[in-house]
MITOR-7416 format. One record per atom (N, C-alpha, C, O): residue number from 0; residue in three letters; atom name; x, y, z. Coordinates in pm, whole numbers, plus 50000, padded with zeros to 5 digits. Layout:
<atoms>
[NUM, "Ala", "CA", [X, Y, Z]],
...
</atoms>
This chain:
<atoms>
[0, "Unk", "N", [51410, 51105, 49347]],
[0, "Unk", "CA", [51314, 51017, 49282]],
[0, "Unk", "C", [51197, 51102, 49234]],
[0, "Unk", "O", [51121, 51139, 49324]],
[1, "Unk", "N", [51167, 51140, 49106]],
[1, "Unk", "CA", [51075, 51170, 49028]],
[1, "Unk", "C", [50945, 51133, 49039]],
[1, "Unk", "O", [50852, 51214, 49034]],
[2, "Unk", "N", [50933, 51010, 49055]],
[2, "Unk", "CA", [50823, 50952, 49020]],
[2, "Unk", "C", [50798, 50903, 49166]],
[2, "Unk", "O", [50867, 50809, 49204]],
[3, "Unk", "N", [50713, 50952, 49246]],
[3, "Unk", "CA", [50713, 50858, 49426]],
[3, "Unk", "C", [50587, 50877, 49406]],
[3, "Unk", "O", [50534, 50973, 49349]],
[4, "Unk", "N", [50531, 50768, 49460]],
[4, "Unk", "CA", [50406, 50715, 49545]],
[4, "Unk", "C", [50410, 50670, 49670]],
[4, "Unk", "O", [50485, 50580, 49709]],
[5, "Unk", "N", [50294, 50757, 49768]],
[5, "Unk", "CA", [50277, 50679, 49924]],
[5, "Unk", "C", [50119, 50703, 49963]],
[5, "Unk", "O", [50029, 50786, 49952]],
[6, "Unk", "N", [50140, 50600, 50004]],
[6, "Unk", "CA", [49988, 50596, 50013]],
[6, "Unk", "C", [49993, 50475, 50134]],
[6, "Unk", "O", [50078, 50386, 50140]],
[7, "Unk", "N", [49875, 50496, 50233]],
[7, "Unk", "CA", [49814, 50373, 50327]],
[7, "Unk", "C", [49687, 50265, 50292]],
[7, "Unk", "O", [49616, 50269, 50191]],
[8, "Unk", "N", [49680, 50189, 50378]],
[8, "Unk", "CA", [49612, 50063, 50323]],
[8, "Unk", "C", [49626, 49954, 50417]],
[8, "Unk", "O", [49715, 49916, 50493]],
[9, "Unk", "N", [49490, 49909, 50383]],
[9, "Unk", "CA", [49489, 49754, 50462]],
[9, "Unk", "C", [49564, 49639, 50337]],
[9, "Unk", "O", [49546, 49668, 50219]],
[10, "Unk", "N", [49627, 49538, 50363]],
[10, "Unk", "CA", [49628, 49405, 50327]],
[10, "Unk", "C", [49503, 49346, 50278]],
[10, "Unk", "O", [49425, 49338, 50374]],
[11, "Unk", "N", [49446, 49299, 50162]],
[11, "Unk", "CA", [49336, 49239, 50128]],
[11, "Unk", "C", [49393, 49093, 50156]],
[11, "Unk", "O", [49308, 49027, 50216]],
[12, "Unk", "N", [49524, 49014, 50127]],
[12, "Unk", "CA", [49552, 48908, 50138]],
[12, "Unk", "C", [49711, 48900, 50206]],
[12, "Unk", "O", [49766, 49008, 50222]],
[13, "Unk", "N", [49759, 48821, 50233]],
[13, "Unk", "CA", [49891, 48780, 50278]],
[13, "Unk", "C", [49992, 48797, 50175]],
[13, "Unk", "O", [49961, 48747, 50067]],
[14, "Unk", "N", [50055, 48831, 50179]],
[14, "Unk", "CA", [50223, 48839, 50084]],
[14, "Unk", "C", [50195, 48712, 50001]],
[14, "Unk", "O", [50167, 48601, 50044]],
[15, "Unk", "N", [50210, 48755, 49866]],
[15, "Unk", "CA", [50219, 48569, 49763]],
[15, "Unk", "C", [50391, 48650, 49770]],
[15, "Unk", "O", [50420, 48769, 49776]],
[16, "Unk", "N", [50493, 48505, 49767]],
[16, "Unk", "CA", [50614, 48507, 49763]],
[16, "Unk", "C", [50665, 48503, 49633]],
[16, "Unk", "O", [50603, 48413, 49576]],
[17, "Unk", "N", [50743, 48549, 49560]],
[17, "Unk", "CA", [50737, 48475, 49390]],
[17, "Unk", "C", [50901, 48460, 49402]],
[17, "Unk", "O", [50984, 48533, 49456]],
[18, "Unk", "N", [50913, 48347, 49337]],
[18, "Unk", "CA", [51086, 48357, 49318]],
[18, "Unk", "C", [51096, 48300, 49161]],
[18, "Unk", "O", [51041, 48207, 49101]],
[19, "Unk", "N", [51200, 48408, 49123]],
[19, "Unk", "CA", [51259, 48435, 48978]],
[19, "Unk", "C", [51332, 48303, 48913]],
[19, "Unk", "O", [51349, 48235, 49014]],
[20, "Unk", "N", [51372, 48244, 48829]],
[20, "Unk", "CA", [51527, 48181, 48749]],
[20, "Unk", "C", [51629, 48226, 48830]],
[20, "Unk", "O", [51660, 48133, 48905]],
[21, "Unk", "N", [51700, 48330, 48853]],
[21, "Unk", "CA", [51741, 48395, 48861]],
[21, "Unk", "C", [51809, 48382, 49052]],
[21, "Unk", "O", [51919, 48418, 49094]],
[22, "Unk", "N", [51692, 48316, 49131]],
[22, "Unk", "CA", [51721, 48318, 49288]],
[22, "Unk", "C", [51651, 48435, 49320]],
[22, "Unk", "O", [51583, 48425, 49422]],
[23, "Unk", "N", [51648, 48553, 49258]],
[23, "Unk", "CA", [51543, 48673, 49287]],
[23, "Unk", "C", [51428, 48628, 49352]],
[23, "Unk", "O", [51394, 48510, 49354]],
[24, "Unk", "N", [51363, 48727, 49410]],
[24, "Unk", "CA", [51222, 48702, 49464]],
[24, "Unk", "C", [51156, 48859, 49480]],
[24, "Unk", "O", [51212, 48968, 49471]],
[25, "Unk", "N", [51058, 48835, 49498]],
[25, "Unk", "CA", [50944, 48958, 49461]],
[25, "Unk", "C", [50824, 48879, 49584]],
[25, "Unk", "O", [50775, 48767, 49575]],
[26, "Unk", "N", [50801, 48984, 49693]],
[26, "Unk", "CA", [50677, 49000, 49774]],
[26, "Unk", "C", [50604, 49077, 49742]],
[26, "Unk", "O", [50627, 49196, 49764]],
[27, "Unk", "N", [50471, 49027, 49666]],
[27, "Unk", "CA", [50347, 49110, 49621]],
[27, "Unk", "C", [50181, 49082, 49666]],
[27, "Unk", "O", [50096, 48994, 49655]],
[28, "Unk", "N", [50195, 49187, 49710]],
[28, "Unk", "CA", [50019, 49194, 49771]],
[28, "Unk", "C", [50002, 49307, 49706]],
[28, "Unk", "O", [50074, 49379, 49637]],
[29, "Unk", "N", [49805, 49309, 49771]],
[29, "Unk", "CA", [49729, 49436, 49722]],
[29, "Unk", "C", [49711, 49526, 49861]],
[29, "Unk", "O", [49715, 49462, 49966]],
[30, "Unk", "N", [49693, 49666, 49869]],
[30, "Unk", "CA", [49663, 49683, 49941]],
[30, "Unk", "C", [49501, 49770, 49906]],
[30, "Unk", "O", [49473, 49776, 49787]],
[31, "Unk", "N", [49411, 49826, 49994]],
[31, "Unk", "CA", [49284, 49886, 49993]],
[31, "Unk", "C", [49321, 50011, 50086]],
[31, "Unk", "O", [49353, 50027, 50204]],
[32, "Unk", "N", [49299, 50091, 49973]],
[32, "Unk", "CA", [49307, 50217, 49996]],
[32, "Unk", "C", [49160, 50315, 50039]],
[32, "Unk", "O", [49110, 50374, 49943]],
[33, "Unk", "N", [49095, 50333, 50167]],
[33, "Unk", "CA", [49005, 50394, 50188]],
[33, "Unk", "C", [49002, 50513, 50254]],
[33, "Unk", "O", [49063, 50549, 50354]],
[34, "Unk", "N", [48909, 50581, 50172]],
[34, "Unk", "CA", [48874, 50747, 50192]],
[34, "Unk", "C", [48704, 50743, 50191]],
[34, "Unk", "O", [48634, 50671, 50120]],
[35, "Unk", "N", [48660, 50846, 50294]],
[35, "Unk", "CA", [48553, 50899, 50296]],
[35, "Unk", "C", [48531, 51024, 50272]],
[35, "Unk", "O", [48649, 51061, 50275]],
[36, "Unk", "N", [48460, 51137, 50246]],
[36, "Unk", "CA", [48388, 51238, 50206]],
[36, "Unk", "C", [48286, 51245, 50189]],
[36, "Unk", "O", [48210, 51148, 50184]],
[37, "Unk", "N", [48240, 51411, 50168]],
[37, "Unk", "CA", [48077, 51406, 50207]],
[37, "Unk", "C", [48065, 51505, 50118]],
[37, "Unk", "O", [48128, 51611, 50117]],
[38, "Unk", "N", [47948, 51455, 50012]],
[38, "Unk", "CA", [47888, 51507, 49887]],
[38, "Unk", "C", [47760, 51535, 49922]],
[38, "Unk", "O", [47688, 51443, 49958]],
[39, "Unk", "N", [47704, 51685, 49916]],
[39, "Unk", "CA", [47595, 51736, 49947]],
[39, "Unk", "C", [47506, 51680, 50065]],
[39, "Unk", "O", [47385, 51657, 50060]],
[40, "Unk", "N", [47609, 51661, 50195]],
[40, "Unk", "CA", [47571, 51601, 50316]],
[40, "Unk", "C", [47562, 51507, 50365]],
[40, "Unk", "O", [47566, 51489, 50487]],
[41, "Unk", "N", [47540, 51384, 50239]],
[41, "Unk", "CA", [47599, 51258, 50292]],
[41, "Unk", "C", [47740, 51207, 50262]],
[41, "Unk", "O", [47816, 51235, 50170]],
[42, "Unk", "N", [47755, 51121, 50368]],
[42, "Unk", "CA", [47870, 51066, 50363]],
[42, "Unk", "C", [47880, 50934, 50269]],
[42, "Unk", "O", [47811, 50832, 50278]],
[43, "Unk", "N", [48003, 50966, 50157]],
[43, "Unk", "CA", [48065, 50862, 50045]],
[43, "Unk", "C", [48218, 50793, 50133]],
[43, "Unk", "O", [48294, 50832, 50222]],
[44, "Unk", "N", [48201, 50643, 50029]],
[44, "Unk", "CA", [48310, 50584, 50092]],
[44, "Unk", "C", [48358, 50551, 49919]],
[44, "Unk", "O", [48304, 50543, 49808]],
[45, "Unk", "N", [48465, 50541, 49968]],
[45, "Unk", "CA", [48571, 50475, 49832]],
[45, "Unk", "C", [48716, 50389, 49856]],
[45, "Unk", "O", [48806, 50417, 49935]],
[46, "Unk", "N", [48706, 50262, 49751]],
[46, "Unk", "CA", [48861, 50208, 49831]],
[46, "Unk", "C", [48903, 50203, 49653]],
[46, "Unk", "O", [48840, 50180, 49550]],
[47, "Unk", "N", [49000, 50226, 49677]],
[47, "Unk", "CA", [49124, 50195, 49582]],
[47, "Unk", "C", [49199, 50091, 49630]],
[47, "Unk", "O", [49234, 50074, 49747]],
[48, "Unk", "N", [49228, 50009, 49516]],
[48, "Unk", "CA", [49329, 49945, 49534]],
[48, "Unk", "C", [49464, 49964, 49467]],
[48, "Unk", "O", [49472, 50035, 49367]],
[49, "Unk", "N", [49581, 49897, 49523]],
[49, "Unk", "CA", [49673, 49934, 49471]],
[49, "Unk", "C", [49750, 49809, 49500]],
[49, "Unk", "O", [49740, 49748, 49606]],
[50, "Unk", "N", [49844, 49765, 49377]],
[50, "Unk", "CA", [49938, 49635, 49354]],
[50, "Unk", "C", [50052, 49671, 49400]],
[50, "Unk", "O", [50114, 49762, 49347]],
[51, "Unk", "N", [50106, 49593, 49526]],
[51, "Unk", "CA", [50281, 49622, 49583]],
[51, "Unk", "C", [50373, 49522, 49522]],
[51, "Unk", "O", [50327, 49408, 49513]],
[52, "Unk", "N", [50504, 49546, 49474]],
[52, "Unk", "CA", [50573, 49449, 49517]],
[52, "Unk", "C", [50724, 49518, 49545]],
[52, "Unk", "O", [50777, 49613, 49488]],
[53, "Unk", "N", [50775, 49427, 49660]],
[53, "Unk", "CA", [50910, 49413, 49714]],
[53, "Unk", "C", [50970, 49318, 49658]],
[53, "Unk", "O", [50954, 49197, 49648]],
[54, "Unk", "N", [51055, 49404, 49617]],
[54, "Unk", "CA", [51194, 49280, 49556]],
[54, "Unk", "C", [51294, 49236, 49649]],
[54, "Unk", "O", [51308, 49315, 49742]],
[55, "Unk", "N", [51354, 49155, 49652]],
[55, "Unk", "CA", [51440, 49095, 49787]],
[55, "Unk", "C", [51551, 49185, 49791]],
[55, "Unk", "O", [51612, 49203, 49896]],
[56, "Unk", "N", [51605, 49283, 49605]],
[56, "Unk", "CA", [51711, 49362, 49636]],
[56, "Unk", "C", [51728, 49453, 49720]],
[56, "Unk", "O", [51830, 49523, 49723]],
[57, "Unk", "N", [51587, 49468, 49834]],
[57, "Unk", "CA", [51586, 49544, 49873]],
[57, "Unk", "C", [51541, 49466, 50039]],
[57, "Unk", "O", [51428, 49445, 50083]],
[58, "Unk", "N", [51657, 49440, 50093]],
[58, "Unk", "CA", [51646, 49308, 50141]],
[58, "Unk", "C", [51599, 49359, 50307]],
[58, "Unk", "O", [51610, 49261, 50381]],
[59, "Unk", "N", [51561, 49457, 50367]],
[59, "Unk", "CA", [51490, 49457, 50489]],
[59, "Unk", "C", [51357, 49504, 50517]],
[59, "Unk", "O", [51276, 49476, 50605]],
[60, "Unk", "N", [51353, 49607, 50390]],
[60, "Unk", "CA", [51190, 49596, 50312]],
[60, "Unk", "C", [51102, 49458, 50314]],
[60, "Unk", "O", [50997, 49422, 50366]],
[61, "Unk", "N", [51210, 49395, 50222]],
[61, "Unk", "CA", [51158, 49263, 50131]],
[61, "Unk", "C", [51176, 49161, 50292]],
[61, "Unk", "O", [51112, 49056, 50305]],
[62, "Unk", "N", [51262, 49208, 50391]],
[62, "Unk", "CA", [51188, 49075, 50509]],
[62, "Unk", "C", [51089, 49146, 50619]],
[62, "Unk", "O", [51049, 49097, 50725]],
[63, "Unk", "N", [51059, 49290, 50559]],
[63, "Unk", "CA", [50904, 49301, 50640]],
[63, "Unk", "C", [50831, 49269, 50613]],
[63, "Unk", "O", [50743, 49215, 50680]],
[64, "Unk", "N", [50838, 49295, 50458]],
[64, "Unk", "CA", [50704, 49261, 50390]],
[64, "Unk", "C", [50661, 49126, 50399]],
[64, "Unk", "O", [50544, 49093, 50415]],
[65, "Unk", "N", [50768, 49041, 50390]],
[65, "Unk", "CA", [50703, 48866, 50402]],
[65, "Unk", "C", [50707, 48808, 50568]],
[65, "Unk", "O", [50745, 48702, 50617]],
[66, "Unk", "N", [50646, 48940, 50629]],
[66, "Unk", "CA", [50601, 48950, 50814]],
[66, "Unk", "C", [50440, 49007, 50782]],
[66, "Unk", "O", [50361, 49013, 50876]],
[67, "Unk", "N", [50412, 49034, 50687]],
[67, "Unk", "CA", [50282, 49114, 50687]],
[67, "Unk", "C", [50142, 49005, 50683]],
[67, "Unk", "O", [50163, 48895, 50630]],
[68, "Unk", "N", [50042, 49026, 50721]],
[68, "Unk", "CA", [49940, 48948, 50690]],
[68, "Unk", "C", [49815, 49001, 50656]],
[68, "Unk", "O", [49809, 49122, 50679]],
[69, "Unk", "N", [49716, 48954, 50610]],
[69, "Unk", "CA", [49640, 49046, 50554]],
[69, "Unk", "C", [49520, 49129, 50675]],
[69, "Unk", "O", [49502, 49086, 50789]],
[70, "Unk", "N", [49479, 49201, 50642]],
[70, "Unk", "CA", [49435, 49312, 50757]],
[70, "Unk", "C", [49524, 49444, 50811]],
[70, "Unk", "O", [49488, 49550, 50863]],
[71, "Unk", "N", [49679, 49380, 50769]],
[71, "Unk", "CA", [49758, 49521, 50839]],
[71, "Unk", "C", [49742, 49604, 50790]],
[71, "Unk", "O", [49711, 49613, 50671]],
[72, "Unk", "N", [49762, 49711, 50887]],
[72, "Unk", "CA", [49773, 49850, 50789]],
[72, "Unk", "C", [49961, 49892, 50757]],
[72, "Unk", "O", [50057, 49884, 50833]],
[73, "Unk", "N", [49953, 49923, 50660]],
[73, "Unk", "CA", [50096, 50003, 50620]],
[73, "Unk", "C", [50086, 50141, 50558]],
[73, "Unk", "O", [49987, 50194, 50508]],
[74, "Unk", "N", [50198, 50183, 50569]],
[74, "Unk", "CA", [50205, 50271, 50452]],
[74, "Unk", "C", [50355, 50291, 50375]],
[74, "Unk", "O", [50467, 50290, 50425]],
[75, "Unk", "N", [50324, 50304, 50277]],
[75, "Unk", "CA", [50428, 50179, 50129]],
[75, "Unk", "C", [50475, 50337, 50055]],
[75, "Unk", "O", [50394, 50427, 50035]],
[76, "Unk", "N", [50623, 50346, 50022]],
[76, "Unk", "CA", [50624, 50452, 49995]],
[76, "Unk", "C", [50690, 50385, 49832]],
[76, "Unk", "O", [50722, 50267, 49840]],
[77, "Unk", "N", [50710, 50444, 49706]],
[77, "Unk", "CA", [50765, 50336, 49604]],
[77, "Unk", "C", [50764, 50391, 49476]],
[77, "Unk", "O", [50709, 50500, 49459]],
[78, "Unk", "N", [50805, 50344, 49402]],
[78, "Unk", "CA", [50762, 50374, 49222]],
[78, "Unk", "C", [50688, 50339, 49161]],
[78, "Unk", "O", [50706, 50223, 49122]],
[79, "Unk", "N", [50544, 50418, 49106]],
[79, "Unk", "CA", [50461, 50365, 49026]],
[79, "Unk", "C", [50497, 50378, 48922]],
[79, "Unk", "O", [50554, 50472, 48866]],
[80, "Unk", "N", [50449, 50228, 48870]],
[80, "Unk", "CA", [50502, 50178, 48742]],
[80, "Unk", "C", [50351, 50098, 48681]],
[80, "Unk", "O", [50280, 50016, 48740]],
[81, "Unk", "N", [50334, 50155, 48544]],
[81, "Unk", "CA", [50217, 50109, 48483]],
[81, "Unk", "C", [50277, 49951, 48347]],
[81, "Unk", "O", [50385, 49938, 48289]],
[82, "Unk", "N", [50174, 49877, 48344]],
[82, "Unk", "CA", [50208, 49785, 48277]],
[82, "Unk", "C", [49994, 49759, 48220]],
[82, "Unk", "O", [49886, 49744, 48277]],
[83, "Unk", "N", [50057, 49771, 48056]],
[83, "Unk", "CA", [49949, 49793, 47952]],
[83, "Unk", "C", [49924, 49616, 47924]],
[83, "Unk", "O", [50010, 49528, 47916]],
[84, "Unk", "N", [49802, 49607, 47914]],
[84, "Unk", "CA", [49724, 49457, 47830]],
[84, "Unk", "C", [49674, 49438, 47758]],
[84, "Unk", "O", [49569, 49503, 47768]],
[85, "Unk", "N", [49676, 49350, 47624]],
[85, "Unk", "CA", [49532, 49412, 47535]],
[85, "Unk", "C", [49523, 49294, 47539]],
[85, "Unk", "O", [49615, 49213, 47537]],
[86, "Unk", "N", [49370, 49266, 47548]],
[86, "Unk", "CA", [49264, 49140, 47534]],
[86, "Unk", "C", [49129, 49177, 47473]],
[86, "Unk", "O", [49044, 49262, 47497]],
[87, "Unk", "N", [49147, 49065, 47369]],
[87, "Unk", "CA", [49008, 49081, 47305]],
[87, "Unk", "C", [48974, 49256, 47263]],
[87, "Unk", "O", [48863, 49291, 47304]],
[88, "Unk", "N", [49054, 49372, 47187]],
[88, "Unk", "CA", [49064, 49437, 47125]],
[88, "Unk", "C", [49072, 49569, 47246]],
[88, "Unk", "O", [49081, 49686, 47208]],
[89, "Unk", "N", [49067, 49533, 47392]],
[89, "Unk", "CA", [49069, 49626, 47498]],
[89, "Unk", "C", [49235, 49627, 47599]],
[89, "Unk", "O", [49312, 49549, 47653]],
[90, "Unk", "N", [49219, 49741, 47578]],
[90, "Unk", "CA", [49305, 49790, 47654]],
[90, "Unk", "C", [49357, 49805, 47760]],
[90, "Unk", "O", [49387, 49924, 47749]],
[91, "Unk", "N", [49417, 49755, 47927]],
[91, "Unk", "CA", [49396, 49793, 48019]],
[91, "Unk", "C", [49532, 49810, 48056]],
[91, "Unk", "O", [49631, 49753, 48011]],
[92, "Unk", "N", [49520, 49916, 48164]],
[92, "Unk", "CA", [49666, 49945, 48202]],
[92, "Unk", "C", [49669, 49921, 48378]],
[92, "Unk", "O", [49596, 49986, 48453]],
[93, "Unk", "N", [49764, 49818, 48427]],
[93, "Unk", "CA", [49750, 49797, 48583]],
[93, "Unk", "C", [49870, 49900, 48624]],
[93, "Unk", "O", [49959, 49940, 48548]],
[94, "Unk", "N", [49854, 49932, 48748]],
[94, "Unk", "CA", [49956, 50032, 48793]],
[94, "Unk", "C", [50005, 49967, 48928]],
[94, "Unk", "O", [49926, 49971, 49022]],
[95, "Unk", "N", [50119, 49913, 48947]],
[95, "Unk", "CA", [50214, 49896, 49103]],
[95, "Unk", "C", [50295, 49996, 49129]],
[95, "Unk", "O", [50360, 50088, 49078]],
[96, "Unk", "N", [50265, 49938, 49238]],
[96, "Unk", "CA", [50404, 50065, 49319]],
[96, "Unk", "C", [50532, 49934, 49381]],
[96, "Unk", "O", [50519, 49847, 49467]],
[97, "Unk", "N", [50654, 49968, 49289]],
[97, "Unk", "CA", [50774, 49932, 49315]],
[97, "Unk", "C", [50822, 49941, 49437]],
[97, "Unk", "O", [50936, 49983, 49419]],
[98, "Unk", "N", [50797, 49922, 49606]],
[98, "Unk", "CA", [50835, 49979, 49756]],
[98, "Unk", "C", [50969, 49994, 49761]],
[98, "Unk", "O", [51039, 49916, 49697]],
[99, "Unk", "N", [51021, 50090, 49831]],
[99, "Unk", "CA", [51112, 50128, 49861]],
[99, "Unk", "C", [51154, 50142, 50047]],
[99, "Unk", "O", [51255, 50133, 50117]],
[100, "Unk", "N", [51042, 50162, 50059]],
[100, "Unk", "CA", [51000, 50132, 50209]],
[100, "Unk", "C", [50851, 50153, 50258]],
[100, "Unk", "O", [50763, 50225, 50211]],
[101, "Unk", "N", [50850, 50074, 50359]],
[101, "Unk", "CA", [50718, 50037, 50392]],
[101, "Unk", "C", [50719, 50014, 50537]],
[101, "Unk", "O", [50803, 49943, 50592]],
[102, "Unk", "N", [50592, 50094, 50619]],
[102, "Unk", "CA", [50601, 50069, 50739]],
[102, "Unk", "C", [50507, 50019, 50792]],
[102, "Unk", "O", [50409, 50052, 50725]],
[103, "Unk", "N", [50471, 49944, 50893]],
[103, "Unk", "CA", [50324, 49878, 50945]],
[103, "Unk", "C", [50282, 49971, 51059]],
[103, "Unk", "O", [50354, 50026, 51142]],
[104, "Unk", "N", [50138, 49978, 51045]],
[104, "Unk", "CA", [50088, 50096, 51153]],
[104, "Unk", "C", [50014, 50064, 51264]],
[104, "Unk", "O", [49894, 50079, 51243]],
[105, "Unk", "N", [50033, 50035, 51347]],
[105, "Unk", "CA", [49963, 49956, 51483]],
[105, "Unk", "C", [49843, 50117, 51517]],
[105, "Unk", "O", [49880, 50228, 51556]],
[106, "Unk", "N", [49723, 50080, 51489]],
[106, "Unk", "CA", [49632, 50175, 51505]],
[106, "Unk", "C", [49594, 50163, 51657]],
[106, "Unk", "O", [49562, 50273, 51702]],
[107, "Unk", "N", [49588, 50047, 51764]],
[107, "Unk", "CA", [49573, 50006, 51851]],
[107, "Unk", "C", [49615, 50132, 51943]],
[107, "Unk", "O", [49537, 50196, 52013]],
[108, "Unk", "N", [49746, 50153, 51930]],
[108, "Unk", "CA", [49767, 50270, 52084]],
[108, "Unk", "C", [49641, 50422, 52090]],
[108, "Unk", "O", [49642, 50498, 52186]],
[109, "Unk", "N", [49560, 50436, 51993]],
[109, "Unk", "CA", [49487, 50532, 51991]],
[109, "Unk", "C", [49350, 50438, 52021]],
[109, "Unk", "O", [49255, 50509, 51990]],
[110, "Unk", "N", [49320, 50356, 52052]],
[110, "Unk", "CA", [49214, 50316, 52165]],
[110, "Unk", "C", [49227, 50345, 52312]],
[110, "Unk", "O", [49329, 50389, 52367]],
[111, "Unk", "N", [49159, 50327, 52347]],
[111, "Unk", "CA", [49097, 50348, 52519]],
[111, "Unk", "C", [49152, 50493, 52593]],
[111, "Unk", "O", [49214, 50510, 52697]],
[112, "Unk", "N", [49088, 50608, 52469]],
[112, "Unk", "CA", [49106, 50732, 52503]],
[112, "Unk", "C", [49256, 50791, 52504]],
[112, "Unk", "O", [49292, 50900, 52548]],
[113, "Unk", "N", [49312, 50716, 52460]],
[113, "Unk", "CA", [49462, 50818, 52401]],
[113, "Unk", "C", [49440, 50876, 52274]],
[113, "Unk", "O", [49394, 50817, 52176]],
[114, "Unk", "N", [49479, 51005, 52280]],
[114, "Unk", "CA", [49510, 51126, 52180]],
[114, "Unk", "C", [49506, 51034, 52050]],
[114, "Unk", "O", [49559, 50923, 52043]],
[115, "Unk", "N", [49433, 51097, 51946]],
[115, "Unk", "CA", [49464, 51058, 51806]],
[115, "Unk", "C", [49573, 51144, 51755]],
[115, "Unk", "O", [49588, 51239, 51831]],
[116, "Unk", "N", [49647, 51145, 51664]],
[116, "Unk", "CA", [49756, 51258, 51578]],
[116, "Unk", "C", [49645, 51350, 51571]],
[116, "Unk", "O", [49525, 51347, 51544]],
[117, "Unk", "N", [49756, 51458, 51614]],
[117, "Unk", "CA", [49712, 51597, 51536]],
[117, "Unk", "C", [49628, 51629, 51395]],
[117, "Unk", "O", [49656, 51554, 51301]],
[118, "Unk", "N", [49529, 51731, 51369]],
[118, "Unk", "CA", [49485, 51739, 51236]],
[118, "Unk", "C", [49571, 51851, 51186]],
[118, "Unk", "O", [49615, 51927, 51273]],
[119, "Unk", "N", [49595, 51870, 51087]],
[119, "Unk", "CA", [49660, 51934, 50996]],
[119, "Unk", "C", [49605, 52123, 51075]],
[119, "Unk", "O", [49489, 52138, 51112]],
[120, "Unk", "N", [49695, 52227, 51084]],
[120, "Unk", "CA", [49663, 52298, 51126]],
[120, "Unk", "C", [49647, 52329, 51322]],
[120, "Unk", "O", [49618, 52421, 51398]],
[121, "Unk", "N", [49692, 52176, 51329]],
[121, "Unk", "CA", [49654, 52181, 51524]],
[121, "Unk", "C", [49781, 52124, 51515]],
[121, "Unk", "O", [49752, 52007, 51540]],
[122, "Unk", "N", [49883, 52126, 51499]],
[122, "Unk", "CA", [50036, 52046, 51507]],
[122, "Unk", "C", [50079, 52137, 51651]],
[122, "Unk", "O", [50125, 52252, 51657]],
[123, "Unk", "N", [50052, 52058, 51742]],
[123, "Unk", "CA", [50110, 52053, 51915]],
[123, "Unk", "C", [50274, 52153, 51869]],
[123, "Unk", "O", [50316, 52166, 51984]],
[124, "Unk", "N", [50336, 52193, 51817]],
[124, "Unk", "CA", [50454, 52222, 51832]],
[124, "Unk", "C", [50565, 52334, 51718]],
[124, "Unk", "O", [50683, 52354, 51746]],
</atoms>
């Protein structure tokens, strides 16, 4: 696959379910993508968002995803795919990521003083 996107994120809302003509169905949420960094000493925050959807052809993906609620964290691995708009003489282009798989991340076991993951460069092994 050429074209992959993965990226983590909270849920801004719950799975909307969509079903096709067709019997198809499509699970699509947003997720919020946040990063911090520090520009000449203070600390910046930034969220991205990013548009998911699971198609049911992809049918154990597509029954996690309609287990998700908003707040989880995942991380969505998939095909970005851009889709262009013009309104009122402007241009805009939205970008989803097509999932291919997607996993939910229980941040919880790294409370009450258990080990966080390794940082890049300290890999235990």
């Amino acid at each position: 696959m050429a074209n992959l996107q993965q990226t983590t994120g909270n849920l801004g809302a719950d799975p909307e379910i969509i079903t096709f003509n067709n019997g198809g169905k499509v699970a699509r949420f947003s997720i919020a993508e946040n990063r911090r960094f520090t520009v000449d000493g203070q600390v910046k925050e930034s969220t991205t968002w990013h548009t998911v959807n699971v198609y049911s052809s992809k049918a154990r993906v597509f029954e996690a995803a309609t287990k998700l609620k908003k707040g989880d964290s995942i991380l969505v691995t998939g095909r970005y795919d851009s889709n262009s708009v013009e309104k009122d003489e402007a241009k805009t282009t939205y970008w989803t990521i097509n999932a291919n798989m997607l996993f939910k991340i229980d941040w919880s076991i790294y409370q009450n003083g258990a080990e966080a993951p390794a940082e890049d460069g300290d890999i235990p092994f």
